[in-house]
N, C-alpha and C positions, 0 to 999 in steps of 0.2 A: 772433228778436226784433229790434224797430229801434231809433229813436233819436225822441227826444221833440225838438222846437223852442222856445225859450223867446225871447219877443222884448219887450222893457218898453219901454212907449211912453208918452211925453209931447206931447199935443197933436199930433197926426200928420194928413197930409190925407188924403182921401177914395184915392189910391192904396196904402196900406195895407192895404185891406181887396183890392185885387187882390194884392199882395202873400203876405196871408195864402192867400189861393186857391192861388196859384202852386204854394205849396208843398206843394197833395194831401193833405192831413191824411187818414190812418186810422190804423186802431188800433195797427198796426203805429209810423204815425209822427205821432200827436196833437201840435199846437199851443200852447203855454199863450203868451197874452198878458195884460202885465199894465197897465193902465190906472195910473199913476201920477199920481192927479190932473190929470188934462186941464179941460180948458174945457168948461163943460157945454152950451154948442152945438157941441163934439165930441163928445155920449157916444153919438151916434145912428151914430158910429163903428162904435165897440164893440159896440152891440147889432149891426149887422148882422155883425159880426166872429161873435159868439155866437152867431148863428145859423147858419155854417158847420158841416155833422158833424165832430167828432171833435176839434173846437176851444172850450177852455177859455178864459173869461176874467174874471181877477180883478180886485180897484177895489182903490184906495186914492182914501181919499175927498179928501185931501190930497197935494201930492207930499213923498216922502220920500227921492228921488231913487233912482241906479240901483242904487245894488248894496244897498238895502233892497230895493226892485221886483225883482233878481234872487234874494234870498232869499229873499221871501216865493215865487215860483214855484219855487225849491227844495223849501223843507218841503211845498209841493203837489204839486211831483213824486215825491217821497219818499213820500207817503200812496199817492198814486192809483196810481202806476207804477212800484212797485221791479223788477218784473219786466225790465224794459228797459232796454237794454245802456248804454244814458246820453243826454245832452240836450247839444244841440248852442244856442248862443245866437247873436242876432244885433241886428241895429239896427233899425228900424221906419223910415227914409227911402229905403229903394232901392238901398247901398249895397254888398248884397251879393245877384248874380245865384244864381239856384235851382242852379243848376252849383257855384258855391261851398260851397251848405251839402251838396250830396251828397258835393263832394270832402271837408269834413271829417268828414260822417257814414262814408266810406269808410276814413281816413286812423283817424280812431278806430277802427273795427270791425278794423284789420291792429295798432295798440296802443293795446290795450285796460289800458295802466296809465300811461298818461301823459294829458298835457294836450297838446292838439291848437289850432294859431295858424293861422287863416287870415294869411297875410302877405301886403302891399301891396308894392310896387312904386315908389318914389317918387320915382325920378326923371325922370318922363314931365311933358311940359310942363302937365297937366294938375291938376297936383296944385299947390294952393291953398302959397303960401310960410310960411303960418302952421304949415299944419299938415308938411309939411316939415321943419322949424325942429324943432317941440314934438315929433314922433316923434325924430325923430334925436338933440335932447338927450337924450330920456329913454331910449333903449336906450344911447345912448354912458353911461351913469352903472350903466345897471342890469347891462351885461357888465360894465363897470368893477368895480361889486362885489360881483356878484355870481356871476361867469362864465359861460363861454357866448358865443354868436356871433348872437342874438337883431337882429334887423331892423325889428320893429313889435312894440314892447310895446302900443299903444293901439289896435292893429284889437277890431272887437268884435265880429268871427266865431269863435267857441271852441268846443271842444267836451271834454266831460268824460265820464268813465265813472261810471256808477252806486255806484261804488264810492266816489267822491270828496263826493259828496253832503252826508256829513254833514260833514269836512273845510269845503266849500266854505262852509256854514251858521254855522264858526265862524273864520273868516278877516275879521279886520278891515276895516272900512271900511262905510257907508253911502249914498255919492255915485259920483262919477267913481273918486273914489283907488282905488275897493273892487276895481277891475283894474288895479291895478299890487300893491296888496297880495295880487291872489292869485299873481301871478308869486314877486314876492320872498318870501312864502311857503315856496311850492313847490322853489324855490331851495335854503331853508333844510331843507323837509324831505324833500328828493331826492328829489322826482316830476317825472319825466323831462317835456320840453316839444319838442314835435314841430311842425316849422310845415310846412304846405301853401299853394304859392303859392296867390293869389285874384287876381279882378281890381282894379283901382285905379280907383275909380268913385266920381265927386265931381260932386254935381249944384249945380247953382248956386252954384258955389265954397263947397260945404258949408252953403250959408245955414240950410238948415234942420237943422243942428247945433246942439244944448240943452249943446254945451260952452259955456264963459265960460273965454275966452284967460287971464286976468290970476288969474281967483279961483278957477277949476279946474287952473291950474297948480300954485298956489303950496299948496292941497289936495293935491298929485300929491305935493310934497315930502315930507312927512312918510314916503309908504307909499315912497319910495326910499330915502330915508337910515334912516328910524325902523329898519328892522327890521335893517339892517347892526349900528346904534351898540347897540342894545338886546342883540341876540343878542354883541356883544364888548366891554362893555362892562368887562368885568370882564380883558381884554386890555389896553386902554384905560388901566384903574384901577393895572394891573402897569405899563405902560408911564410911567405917571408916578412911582409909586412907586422902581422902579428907577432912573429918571434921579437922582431926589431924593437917594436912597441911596448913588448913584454919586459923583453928586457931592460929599454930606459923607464919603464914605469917602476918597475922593484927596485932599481937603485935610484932613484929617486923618493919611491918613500921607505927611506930608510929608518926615518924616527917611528912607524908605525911596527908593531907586532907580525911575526911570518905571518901567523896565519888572513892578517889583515891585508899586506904587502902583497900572498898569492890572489887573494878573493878580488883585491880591486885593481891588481896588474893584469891576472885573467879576462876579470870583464871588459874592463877598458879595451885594453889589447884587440881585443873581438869587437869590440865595437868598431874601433878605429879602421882593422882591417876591411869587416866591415861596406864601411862607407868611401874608401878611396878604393875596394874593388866596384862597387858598385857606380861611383862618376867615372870610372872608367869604361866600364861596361858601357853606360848611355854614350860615351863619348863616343868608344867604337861605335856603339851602334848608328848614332847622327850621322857619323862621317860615311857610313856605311849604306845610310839612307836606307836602313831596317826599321821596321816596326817592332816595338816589346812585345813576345808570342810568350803565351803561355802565362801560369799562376806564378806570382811570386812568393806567396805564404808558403805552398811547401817547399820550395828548398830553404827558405828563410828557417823556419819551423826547423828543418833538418838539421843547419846550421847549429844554431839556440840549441838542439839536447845535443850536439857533438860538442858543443862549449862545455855544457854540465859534466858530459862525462870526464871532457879534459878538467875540469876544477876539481871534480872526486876524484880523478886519481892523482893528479898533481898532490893534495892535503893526504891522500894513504900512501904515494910512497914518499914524497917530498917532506912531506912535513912530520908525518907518526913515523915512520920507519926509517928518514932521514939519508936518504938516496941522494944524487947528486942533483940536486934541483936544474942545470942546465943540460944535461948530457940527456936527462932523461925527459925533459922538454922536447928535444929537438927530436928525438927517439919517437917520444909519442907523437906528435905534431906527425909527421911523417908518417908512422901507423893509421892515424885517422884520417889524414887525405885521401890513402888507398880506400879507406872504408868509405868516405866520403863519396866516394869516384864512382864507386862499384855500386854502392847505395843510388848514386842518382841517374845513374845511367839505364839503373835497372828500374828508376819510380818513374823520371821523366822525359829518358831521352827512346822514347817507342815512336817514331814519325810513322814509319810504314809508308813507304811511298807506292806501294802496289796498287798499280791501278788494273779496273776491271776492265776485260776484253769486251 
């Protein structure tokens, strides 16, 4: 069994359809292009596209940009060809040579339960300073937080297993964002990400790129930050509460000795936060008409020695060393949620939703 090509075009020139050629479509490795509302002195494209064997191609009669254009050839490939081992995707300007998509139809067929990255190369004199700039912020954020050693979150040579299909169908986003939300995702729900170099291939300083610099960036924001703040928000909501608590608990006992004031504003604090993230959690979850999945001892556990470490350094620098007991609170607290975050994402949050063919 091979691997399907899925490539969503918007207004694309006439080498598109050599393009399509290139890539030998048979049954073994069918084509889907999807026509995303182009110009209708382009559709004479597509038809000839349509008439290549073993090559599919679907309209939208409107654009609805790419990762609608890449869903809809989703639930198309999901109908026509469950049989086959997965769809590899790419761009419709030239930017990825026929050698590229065999290295990732390769790279997926040796693992076959991850997501597969063609990666770029970006530091060759050829590569446009925009798009330089915009890949390098957005993986510098998305290892940042999400882990990992990622190099090109924005290439858009991929390739998926058959298994991930329906996953991919219900992964946020509509436009551009809809590939970086299936990263951060995948992130979240521990499907492994494998990248295969590609070549770095930029034609006309990218001009015929249907990115927009300023208004697809600031779209890209949400799928980086959204899915961190949403998935610990409830970390978040403890981290405030506890400060709060902390705080009216040491000025409150103030007839007791510092070092008695930190030990039981600490625990307290932690406790407290505690128990009102936790009726709230059940609360979402009733109204949400979720079941409680998974062990509660370890991240409880997790919690309990991130408190100890907060009370030992709170008494080394707070109290022997005599640092700013609030600045340096609020400092730490913030430190250990990232550690928190990254600690639990990496012990509990593995779902894998790879299902086998």
């Amino acid at each position: 069994m091979g691997f399907a090509v899925i490539i969503p075009s918007l207004d694309p020139d006439e080498n598109f359809i050599d393009i399509v050629k290139g890539l030998c479509p048979d049954p073994e490795h069918p084509v889907i292009v999807v026509d995303d509302g182009s110009k209708e002195e382009l559709k004479y494209i597509f038809r000839r596209i349509g008439e290549i064997p073993f090559c599919d191609v679907l309209t939208h009669d409107v654009n609805h940009g790419q990762g609608r254009a890449l869903k809809t050839a989703f639930a198309y490939y999901k109908e026509h060809y469950p049989r086959l081992l997965g769809v590899v995707i790419g761009d419709c300007d030239g930017q990825h040579s026929l050698e590229d998509f065999k290295n990732v139809m390769n790279m997926l067929a040796s693992q076959p339960d991850s997501i597969i990255l063609g990666v770029r190369d970006f530091t060759g004199d050829n590569v446009p300073a925009k798009s330089r700039f915009g890949n390098r912020f957005n993986y510098t954020v998305f290892n940042f937080l999400y882990g990992g050693d990622a190099t090109d979150t924005q290439t858009g040579l991929r390739g998926f297993p058959t298994g991930l299909i329906d996953w991919l169908l219900h992964v946020k986003g509509e436009r551009f964002e809809y590939m970086t939300y299936m990263l951060t995702q995948a992130r979240i729900d521990g499907i492994g990400i494998k990248p295969v170099p590609i070549e770095t291939i930029y034609i006309n300083e990218n001009a015929g790129s249907h990115y927009r610099v300023v208004i697809d960036s600031i779209r890209v924001l949400p799928a980086l930050f959204g899915p961190f703040f949403k998935l610990w928000k409830m970390t978040l909501t403890g981290f405030v509460i506890d400060l709060a608590a902390f705080v009216f608990l040491y000025l409150c006992l103030s007839g007791f000795s510092m070092a008695k004031r930190l030990l039981l504003a600490t625990v307290l604090a932690w406790a407290a936060a505690l128990a009102v993230t936790f009726i709230l959690k059940r609360v979402t979850r009733l109204a949400a008409k979720k079941k409680r999945s998974g062990n509660m001892l370890k991240p409880l556990a997790l919690n309990f020695v991130l408190m100890l470490v907060l009370l030992g350094l709170l008494f080394l620098f707070a109290y022997a060393l005599g640092w700013n007991l609030w600045a340096f609170k609020v400092i730490l607290g913030l430190c250990l949620i990232l550690v928190s975050v990254k600690l639990q994402m990496k012990l509990f949050y593995h779902k894998n939703p790879v299902e086998k063919v």
